[in-house]
C-alpha atoms as a printed R data frame, in Angstrom:
   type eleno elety resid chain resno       x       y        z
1  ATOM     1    CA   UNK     A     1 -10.547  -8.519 -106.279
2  ATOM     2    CA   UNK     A     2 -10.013 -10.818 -109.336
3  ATOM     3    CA   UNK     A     3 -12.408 -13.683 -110.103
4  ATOM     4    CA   UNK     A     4 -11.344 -17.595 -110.468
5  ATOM     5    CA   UNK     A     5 -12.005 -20.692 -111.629
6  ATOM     6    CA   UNK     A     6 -10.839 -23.293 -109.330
7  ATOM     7    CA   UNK     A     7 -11.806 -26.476 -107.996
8  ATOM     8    CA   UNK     A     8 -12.742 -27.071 -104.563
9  ATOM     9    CA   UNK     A     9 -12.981 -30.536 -102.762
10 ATOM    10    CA   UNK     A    10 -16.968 -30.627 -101.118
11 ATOM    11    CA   UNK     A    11 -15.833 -32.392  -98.441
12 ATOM    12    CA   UNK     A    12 -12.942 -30.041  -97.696
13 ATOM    13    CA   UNK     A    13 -15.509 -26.942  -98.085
14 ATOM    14    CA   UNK     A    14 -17.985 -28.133  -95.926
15 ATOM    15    CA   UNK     A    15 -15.870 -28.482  -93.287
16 ATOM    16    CA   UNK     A    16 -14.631 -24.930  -93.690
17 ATOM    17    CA   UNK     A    17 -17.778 -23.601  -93.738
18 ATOM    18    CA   UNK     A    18 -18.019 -25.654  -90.265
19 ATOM    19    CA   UNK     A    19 -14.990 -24.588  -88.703
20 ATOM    20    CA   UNK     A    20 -15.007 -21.085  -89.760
21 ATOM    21    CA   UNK     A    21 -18.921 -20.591  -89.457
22 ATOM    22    CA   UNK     A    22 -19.287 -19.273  -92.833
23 ATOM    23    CA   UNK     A    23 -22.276 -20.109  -94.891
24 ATOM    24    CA   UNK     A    24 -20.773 -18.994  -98.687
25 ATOM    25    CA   UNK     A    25 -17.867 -20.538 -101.081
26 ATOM    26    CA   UNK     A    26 -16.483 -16.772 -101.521
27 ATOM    27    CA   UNK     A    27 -16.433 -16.162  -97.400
28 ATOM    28    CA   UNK     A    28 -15.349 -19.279  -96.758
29 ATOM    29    CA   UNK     A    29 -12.440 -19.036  -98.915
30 ATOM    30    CA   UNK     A    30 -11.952 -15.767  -98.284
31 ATOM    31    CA   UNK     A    31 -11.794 -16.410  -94.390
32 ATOM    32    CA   UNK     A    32  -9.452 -19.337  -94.867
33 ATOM    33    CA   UNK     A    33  -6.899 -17.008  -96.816
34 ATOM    34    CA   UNK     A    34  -7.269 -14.335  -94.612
35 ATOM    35    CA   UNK     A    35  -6.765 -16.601  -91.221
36 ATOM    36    CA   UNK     A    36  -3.761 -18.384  -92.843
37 ATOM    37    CA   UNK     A    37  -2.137 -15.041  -93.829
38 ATOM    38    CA   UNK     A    38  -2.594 -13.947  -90.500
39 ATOM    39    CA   UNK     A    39  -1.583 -17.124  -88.816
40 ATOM    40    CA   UNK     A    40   2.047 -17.311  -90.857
41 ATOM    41    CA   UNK     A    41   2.829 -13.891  -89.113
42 ATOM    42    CA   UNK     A    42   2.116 -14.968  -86.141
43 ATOM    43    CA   UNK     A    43   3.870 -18.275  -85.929
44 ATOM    44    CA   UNK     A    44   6.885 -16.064  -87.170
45 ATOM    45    CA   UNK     A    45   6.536 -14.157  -84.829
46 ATOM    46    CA   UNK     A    46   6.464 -16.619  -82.514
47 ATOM    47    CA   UNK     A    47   8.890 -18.515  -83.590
48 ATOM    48    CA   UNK     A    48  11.571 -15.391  -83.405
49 ATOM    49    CA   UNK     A    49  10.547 -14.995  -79.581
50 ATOM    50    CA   UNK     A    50  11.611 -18.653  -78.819
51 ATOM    51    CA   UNK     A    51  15.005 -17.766  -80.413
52 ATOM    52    CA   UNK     A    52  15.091 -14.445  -78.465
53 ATOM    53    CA   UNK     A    53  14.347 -16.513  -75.519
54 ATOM    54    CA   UNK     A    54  16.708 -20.006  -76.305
55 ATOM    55    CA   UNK     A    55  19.877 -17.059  -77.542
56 ATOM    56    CA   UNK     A    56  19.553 -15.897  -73.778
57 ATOM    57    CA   UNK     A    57  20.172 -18.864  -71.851
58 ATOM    58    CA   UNK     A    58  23.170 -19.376  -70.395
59 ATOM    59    CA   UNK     A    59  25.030 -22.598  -70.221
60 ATOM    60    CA   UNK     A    60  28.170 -23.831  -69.780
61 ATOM    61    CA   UNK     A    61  30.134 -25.018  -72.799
62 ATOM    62    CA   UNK     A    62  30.090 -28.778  -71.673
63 ATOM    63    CA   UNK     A    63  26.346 -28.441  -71.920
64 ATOM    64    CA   UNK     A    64  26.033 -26.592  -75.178
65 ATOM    65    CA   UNK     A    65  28.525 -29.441  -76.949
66 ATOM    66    CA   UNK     A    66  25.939 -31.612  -75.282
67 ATOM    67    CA   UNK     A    67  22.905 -29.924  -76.470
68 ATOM    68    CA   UNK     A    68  24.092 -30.419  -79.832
69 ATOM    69    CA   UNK     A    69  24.064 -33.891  -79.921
């Protein structure tokens, strides 16, 4: 774990602290970096399903021209 010096907006924190139910700076930032690590894999993940999903429809070609527009 390495230490920094940063800036942090009160408002910003305090709403963290809300949301996430954390009471520190260092858990609340902590928990916000953790949960938006987290979250990027999942909407990836996601995100490659719904292509899975959309590649396996089938349509006819007058309706994918269509789809395009």
């Amino acid at each position: 774990m390495t230490k920094r010096l940063v800036d942090i907006d009160d408002q910003a924190l305090a709403a963290a602290q809300v949301q996430l139910g954390t009471r520190t700076i260092k858990d609340t930032v902590n928990m916000a970096l953790t949960q938006a690590g987290a979250d990027s894999d999942a909407t990836r993940s996601a995100v490659l399903h719904s292509f899975d999903v959309l590649a396996a429809v089938s349509i006819g070609d007058h309706d994918r021209a269509d789809a395009w527009r």
